[in-house]
Residue, then its C-alpha position, 0 to 999 in steps of 0.5 A: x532475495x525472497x520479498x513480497x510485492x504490495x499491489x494497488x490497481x496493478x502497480x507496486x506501493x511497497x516491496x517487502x523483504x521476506x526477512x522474518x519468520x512471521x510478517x503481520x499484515x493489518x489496518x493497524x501501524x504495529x503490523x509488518x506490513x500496513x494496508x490502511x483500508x476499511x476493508x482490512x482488519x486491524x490485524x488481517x493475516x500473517x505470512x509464515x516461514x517454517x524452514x523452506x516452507x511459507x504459509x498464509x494464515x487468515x486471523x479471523x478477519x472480517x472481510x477474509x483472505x483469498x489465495x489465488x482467488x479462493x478463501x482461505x484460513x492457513x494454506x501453504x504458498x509458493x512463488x508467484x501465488x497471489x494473495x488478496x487482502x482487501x482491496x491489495x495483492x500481495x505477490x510472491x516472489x521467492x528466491x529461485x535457489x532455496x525454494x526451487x521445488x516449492x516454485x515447480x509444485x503444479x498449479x501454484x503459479x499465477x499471473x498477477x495479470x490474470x484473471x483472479x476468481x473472488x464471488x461477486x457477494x464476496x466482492x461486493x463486502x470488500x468494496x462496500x467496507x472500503x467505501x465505507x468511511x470518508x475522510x474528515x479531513x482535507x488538506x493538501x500540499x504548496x510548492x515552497x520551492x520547485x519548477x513552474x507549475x500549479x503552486x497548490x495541490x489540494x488532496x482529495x483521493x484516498x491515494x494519490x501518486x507523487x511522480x512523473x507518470x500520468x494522472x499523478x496529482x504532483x506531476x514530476x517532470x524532466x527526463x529522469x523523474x521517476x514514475x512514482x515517488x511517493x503515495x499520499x494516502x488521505x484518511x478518515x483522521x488525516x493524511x500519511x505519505x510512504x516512499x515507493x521509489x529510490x529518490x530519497x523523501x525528507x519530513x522535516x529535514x529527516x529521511x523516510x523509509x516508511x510511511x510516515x503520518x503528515x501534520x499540519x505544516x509538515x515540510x516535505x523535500x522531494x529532490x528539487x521540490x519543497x512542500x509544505x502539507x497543510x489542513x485546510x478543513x475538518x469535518x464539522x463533529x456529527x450532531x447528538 
């Protein structure tokens, strides 16, 4: 199945199935596919699918999109191109039977463990409107039910990891724990978690699939773990 790999730092957050003719990519939660990141417009850019042929078309996005390292307003793309939006990397895989000319066309392929060229003016905009705007809110996660450990997870990143690899701000532990459960994105009104594995993840006693924005009291059942989400503090209002 042709999909697309929604990157952050180098590891996957999201596996999208390339299974429409127009995948919508943007800040807002009406796109295909969310990136809740100043850095990515409201509506950024859209993936194509005309017969075997995929294109990327940017829509007058503010901070610009980069095919395989090079700006871009519509261009054609092919297995194993790297699109950057943001701060993320969408990579492209395509299904080897439907798009095998596509795959071979020379020069189109690349690593996504290589070096990908943006200016360092370009870069510069991109790291400055995704550190732009800080969250007012803080809040975090108590351990209602679950192993031993810290009882109180206080969130402070804008994405944090739920799993069992090293650095997760809720360590999961045992021999078949996954890496990554679950991302816990903190923003400027609040907090929103999104699955990233194959363990089932519940709010509230309903399954997820998706992103899905947490309220103050939330219960959230990873497998043996019982959270709680909670507020702990906003940001006082700016002076007039």
């Amino acid at each position: 199945m042709a999909k697309i790999l929604l990157r952050f730092k180098g590891e996957v957050v999201q596996e999208i199935e390339l299974d429409k003719d127009i995948i919508s990519i943007g800040r807002k939660a009406d796109n295909n596919i969310i990136i809740d990141n100043q850095a990515v417009s409201s509506h950024h850019a859209i993936i194509e699918k005309q017969g075997d042929q995929l294109f990327v078309e940017d829509l007058k996005s503010l901070n610009g999109t980069y095919l395989n390292g090079r700006a871009v307003k519509r261009s054609e793309i092919f297995n194993g191109d790297i699109i950057i939006i943001g701060i993320h990397a969408l990579e492209i895989l395509l299904d080897k039977d439907r798009f095998e000319n596509a795959k071979n066309a020379a020069g189109r392929g690349r690593s996504m463990f290589e070096t990908i060229v943006i200016t360092p003016e370009d870069r510069r905009k991109i790291l400055l409107a995704a550190a732009t705007t800080e969250p007012d809110v803080l809040g975090g996660f108590v351990v209602i039910k679950g192993p031993g450990g810290p009882k109180d997870y206080l969130i402070r990143d804008k994405v944090s990891n739920i799993g069992s690899e090293k650095g997760s701000v809720i360590r999961l532990k045992g021999l078949f724990a996954p890496r990554r459960v679950a991302l816990v994105n903190r923003r400027k009104t609040g907090y929103f978690i999104t699955p990233t594995g194959s363990k089932t993840i519940k709010v509230n006693g309903s399954a997820i699939e998706q992103r899905h924005d947490l309220k103050d009291g939330d219960i959230v059942d990873i497998g043996r773990l019982k959270l709680q989400f909670y507020i702990k503090e906003t940001a006082p209002p700016a002076k007039k």
